[in-house]
N, C-alpha and C positions, 0 to 999 in steps of 0.2 A: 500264660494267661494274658498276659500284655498286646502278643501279637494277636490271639483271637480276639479281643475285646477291638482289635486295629480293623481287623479284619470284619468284623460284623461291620463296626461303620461306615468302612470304606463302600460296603455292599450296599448299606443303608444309600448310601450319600447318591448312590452310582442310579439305583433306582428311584431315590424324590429325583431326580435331576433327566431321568430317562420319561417320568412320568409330565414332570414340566415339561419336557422338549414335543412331549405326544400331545399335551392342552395346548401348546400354540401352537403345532400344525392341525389342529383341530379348528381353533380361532380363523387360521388362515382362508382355511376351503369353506368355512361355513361362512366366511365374509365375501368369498369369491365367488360360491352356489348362490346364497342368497340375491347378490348384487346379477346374476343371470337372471335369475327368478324373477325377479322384478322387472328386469325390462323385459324377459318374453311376456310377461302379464300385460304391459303396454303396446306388444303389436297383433298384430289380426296372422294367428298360425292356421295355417288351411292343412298342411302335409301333416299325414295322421301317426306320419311314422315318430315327428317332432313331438305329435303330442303325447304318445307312449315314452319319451324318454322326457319332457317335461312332469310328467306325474314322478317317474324316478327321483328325476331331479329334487323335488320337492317333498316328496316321503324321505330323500336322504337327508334333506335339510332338516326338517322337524326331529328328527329320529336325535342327529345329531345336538342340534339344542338341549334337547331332553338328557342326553346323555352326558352334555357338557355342563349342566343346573345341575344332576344327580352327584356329579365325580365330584364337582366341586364343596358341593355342601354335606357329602357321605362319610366325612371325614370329622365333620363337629358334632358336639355333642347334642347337636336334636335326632341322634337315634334316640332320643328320650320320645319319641314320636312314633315309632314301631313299638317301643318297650309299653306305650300306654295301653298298647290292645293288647299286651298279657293280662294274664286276672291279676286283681291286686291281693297284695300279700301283707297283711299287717303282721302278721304275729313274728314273733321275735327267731321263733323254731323255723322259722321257714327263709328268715332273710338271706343265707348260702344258697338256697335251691337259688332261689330266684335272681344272686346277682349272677348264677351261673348262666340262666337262660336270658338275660338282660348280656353278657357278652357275647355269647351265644346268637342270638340276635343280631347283635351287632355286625359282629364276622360275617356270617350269611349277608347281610345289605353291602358291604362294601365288596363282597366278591363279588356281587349279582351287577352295581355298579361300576366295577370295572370290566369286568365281562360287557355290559352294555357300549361302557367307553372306549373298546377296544374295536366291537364287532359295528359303532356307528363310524368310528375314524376309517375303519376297512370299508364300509360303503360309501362314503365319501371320497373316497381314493379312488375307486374304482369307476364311479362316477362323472367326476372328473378327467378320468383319462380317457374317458370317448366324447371330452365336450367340444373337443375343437368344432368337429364338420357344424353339429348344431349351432355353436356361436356362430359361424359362415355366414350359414342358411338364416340365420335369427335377423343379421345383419341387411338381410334382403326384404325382409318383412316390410310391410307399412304398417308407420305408428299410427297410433289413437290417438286423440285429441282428448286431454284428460286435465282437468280442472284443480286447482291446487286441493279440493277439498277430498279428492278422490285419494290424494294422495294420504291425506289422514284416516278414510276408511281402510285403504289397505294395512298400517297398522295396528289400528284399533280394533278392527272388526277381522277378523281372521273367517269369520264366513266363511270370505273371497279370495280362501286357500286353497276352493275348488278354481285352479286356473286351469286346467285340462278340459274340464266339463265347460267352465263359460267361453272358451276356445271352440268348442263343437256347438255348441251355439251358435256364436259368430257366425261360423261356418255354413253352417244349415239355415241362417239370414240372410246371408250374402250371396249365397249361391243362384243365380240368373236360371229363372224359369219363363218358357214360353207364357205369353198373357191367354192364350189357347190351353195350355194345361191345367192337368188336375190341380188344385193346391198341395203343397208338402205336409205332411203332419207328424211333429219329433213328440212323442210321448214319452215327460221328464217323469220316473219312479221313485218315490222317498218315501221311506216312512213321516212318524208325525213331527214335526218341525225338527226337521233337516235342513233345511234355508231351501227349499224349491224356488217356491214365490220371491224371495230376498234375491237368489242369482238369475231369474231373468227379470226384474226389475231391472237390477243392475245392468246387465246385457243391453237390457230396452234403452237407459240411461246413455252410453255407449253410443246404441245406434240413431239415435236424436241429436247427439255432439256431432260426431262425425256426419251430418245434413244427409242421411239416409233416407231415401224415399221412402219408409214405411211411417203407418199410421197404424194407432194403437186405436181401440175402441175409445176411450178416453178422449182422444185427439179429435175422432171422427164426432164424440156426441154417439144418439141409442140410435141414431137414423142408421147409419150405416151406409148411405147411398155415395152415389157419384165413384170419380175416376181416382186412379191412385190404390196404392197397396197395403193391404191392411193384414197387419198383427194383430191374430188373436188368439188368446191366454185364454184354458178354459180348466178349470179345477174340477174331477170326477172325485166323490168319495162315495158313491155307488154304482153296484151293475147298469150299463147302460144297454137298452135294447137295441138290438140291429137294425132294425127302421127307424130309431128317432135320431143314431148318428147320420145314420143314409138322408135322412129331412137336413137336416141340418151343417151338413157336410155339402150336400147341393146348393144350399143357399148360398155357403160361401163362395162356390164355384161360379154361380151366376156375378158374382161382385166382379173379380177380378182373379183370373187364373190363376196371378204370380204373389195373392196370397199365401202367408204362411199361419200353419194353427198351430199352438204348442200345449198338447197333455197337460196336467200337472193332475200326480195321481198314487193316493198308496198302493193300490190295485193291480200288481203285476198282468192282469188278463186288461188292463186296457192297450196294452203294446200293438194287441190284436190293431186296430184302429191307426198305425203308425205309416207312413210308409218311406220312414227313411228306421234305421237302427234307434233305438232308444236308449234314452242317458239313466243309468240307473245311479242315483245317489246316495252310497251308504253311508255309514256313521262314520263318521272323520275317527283316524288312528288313534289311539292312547298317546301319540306323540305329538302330533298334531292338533291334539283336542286339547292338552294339558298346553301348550303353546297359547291354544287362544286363552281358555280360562284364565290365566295366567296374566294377561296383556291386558284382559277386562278387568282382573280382580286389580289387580296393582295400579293401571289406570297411570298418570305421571311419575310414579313412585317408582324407586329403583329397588327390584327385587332385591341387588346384593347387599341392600343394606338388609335385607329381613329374611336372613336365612332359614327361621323357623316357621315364617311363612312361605317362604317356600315350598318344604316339605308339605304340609298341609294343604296349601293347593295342589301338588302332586296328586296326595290323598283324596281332593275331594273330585280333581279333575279325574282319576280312577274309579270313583263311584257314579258319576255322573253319567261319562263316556258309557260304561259297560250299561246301564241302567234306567235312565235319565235320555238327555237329551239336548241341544244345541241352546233353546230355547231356555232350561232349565241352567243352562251356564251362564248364560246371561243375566237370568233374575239375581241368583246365586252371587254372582260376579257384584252385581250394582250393587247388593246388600254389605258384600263383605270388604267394599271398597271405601265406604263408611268409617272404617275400625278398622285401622292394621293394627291389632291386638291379638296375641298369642292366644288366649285365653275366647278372645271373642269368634274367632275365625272356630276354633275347636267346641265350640258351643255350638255353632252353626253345623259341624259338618255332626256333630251329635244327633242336633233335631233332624237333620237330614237323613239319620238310619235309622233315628227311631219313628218317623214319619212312614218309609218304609215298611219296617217291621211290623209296628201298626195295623197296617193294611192287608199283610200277609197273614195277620193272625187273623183280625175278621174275615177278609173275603177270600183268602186265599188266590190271591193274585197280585200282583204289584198295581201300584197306585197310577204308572204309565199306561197300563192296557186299560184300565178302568175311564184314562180320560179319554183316550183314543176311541173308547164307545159312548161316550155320553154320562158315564156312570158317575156317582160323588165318592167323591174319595176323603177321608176323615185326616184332619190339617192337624187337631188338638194338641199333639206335640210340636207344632212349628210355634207356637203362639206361646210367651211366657205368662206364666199364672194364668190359664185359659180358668173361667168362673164355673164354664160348660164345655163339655166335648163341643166341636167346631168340624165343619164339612164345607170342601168345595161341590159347588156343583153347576155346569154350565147353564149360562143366561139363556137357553132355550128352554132349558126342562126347569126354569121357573116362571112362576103366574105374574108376579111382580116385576114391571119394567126394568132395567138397570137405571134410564138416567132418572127414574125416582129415589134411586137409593143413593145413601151416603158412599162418595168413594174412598178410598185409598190408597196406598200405592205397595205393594208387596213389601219394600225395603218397611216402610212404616208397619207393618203388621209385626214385621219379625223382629223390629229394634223398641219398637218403644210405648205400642199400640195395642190397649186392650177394647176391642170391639163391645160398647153398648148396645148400639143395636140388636134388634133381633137378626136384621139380615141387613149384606154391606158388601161392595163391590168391590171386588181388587183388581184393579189395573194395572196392565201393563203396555206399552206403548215402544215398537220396535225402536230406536234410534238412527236407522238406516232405510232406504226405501226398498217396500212398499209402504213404511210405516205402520204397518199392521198391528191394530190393537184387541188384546187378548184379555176379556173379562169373566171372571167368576163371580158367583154369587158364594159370599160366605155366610153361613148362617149356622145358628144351633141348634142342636137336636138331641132328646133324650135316648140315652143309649138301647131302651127297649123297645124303639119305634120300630112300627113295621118295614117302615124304608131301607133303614140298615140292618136291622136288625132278624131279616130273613134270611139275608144272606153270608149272613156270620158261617164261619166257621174256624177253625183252630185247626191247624198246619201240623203235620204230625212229624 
């Protein structure tokens, strides 16, 4: 008995100490990815073959974080965090079932977690063994001229985790066109607040540092006239007729040949209108995505001190990512940056599925498609003690100006604001450029109005 009881521990011992040696070569390569990453983000990549292994690069790093936050914290006891979404079980007859499926549970997370931490260390290895040539090549590049405060957006804002995509940008700016030719036109495709507008902002930002001949509409003024090359950004969120790009597309040609136009568009039939390849923008990875939320919500805080927020960000940065949207991590983010509270964060991602849910039982739709066309979508469970059901609905499809109404700020709605008004504006305001600010009208409305209440239906 002696020697097997010797024997289990020495196995024990042999794998905590197998599994430490896999977290610091993990630590390793994600300090040595990351520190690539970063400086190819600071030179101008023109070869496309660099930018297909810079995307690599960088889906490995995210991937690996995620997996290095999961291992770590899948071992304490906030699987009290998966166990919350079983049903609760009070009765006394049932407490065996249930601490069965409470280990149960448990087991399943920490295999799924090292399964993850296995197969992110394997892409990172792999990764790394073909970085030499690219470090080379990287090495040959010219730097950008980049401003200390740039350096703080790159942490903070994880946007501008698309470095592949504002790389072919670059590229498609910089690229030397006869003053005689047609203009270039790169048609960017994203759904609704993807950061389109935020990365050629950004981009634009760049090429004004670096004394780049181009002018933006802004720069120029609505005249438009005179010498010199002009960027222009033009936003489609409807079919556009073939004669009025053809007017319009001419106009710019008369300016200056070695203009450049850039799309910006949910629209996949505007590519049509392109005539270089077009940047299609999809929704950043569950790895990726749970990185930025993550860096927003916690904001100077150090996550490992708050393991149980962790997890919960995990969780919310999983409902968000599949469901939601970049924009929606953001508000999300600022609110719960507020309250690093176990209790408060898990309130939060509550109202957030019962918000959902909500809207799935009226309109039989989710609350994203609804704003994506203009439509109101019903808030009443974001808002504590609401006195009335509550509805957003965009400042166009109402009669009532915004800057007549009282504002707000989303974070105040959801922590500590009960709306008086009959109707009240919630803003929100980018903290990056373009600065782009995004207002609803909130207001109340009786459940049996015709507005909502036509389009009810219950979800089978």
């Amino acid at each position: 008995m002696t020697r097997f009881i010797s024997f289990l521990t020495n196995r024990y011992s042999c794998h905590a100490c197998s599994d430490e040696k896999r977290q610091e070569r993990l630590q390793q390569l994600l300090l040595r990815v990351h520190t690539i990453v970063e400086e190819a983000d600071g030179r101008y990549i023109t070869n496309s073959g660099m930018l297909v292994q810079l995307k690599m690069l960088a889906d490995a790093m995210y991937r690996g974080y995620w997996a290095m936050g999961a291992f770590n914290h899948g071992s304490l006891k906030e699987t009290l965090m998966a166990d919350e979404e079983e049903e609760e079980v009070r009765s006394s007859l049932f407490r065996l079932k249930r601490s069965r499926i409470i280990h149960g549970s448990a087991r399943k997370h920490k295999a799924r977690h090292l399964m993850e931490f296995h197969g992110a260390l394997e892409s990172l290895e792999i990764a790394v063994a073909n970085i030499t040539e690219f470090v080379v090549i990287l090495s040959g590049c010219d730097r950008m001229v980049r401003r200390p405060y740039d350096t703080y957006l790159y942490i903070d804002n994880f946007v501008f985790g698309r470095h592949s995509e504002k790389q072919m940008i670059l590229s498609f700016l910089l690229q030397e066109s006869p003053a005689t030719a047609a203009p270039a036109v790169l048609p960017i495709i994203g759904g609704l607040a993807v950061g389109k507008k935020t990365l050629v902002a950004h981009v634009s930002s760049i090429m004004r540092l670096n004394e780049t001949d181009f002018y933006t509409i802004a720069d120029r003024g609505s005249a438009m006239s005179g010498k010199g090359r002009i960027l222009i950004v033009v936003e489609i969120d409807s079919d556009v007729d073939e004669k009025d790009w053809t007017t319009f597309y001419s106009y710019v040609a008369s300016m200056d040949g070695r203009s450049k136009v850039i799309i910006l568009s949910r629209l996949k039939k505007m590519e049509k209108f392109g005539t270089v390849n077009p940047i299609f923008l999809n929704v950043l990875t569950y790895e990726e995505f749970s990185y930025l939320f993550k860096a927003l919500a916690f904001g100077s805080a150090n996550p490992g001190e708050h393991p149980q927020l962790v997890q919960i960000a995990d969780r919310f940065a999983r409902e968000l990512q599949s469901r939601w949207s970049i924009l929606a991590a953001n508000l999300f983010a600022d609110v719960m940056r507020t309250n690093l509270n176990v209790h408060f964060w898990l309130s939060i991602l509550g109202r957030c599925r019962r918000l959902v849910d909500r809207n799935l039982s009226m309109f039989g739709e989710h609350p994203k498609l609804r704003l994506e066309k203009g439509l109101p979508i019903d808030v009443t469970d974001m808002v504590l003690r609401p006195a009335s059901p509550l509805q957003f609905i965009w400042n166009s499809s109402n009669n009532v100006p915004a800057k007549e109404l009282p504002q707000v700020t989303f974070t105040e709605l959801l922590v500590d604001l009960k709306p008086k008004m009959q109707a009240t504006v919630v803003r929100f305001e980018s903290r990056i450029p373009p600065y782009t600010t995004f207002d609803h009208i909130l207001s109340r409305y009786a459940q049996d109005t015709p507005q909502l209440g036509a389009e009810r239906r219950i979800v089978p």
